[in-house]
N, C-alpha and C positions, 0 to 999 in steps of 0.2 A: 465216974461222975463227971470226968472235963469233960468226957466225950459228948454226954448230954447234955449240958451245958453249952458245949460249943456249936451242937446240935439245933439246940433251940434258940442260939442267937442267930447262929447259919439260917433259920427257918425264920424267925421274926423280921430279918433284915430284908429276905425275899417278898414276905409280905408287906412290909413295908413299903417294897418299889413297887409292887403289883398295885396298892392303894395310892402312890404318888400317881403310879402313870392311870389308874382310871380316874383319879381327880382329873389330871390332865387335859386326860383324852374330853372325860367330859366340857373344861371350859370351852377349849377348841372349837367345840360341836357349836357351844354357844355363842361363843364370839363367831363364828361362820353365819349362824343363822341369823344375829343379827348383824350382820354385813350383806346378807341377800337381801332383806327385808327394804335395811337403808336402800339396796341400789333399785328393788323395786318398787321402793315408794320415787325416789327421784327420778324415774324412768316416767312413773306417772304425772307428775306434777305439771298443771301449767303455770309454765316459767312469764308467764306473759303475768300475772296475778304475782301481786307481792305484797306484803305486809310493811307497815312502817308505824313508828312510833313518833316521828315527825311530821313537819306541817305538810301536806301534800298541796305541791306547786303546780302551776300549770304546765304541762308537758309544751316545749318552744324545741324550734329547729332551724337554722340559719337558715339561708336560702341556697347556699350548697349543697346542704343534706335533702333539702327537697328535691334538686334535682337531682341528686346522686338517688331517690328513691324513687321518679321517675323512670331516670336512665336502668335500675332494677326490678320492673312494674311485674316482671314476669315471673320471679323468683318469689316475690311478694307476693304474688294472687290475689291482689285488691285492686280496683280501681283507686285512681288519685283524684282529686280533684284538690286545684290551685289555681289561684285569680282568678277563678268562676270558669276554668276551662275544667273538661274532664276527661279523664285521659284512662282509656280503657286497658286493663290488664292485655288484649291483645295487638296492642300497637305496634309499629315498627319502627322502634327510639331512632333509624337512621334520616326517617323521613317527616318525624315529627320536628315541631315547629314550638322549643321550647323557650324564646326569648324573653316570652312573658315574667319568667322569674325574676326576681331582685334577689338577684345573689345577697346583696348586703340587709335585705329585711330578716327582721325573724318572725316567722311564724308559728301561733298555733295551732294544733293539729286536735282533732275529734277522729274519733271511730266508730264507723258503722259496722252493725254486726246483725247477723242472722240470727234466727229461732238457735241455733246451735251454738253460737258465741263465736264462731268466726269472723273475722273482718272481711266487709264485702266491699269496702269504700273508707279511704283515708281522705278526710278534708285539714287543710292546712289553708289558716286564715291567717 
């Protein structure tokens, strides 16, 4: 009688990990699949678009950051335009003539965009 006994706790116990580890194995699967999902919704998102639950202010940018997004017009793929000048995404920043700026103003900035939501033209007022 121990023999059986100890037989079927020897057996109950084996079953028992075979049911831990496909509990397990199942969570894994799930926490995996929703870790793809997360990283393939954030792969798609445009990060340009965001939500807020606060007051939405007018988007401002010193006069440094205009020209530091001139001086990157090309990286950008927008045309700029500032102080009524307009500066085509294919210029050549060493030969441009950007004194117009006031470093010390801030300006507002709009965006121009195409049938497809691209930015085709940053204006900063």
């Amino acid at each position: 009688m121990n023999e059986s006994v100890s037989d079927y706790l020897y057996y109950a116990a084996w079953i028992m990990l075979f049911l831990i580890a496909l509990g397990t194995a199942s969570t894994d699967i799930s926490i995996q699949q929703q870790a793809q999902h997360s990283m393939q919704e954030a792969a798609t998102v445009d990060h340009r678009l965001f939500t807020t639950f606060g007051s939405v202010e007018e988007e401002t940018y010193s006069g440094a950051e205009v020209l530091q997004s001139i001086q990157s017009i090309q990286n950008i793929r927008a045309n700029i335009q500032a102080e009524g000048v307009t500066f085509q995404q294919t210029l050549d920043i060493d030969s441009t003539d950007v004194s117009m700026i006031n470093l010390r103003k801030t300006y507002k900035v709009q965006y121009v965009r195409d049938a497809s939501g691209t930015v085709t033209t940053i204006i900063f007022t």
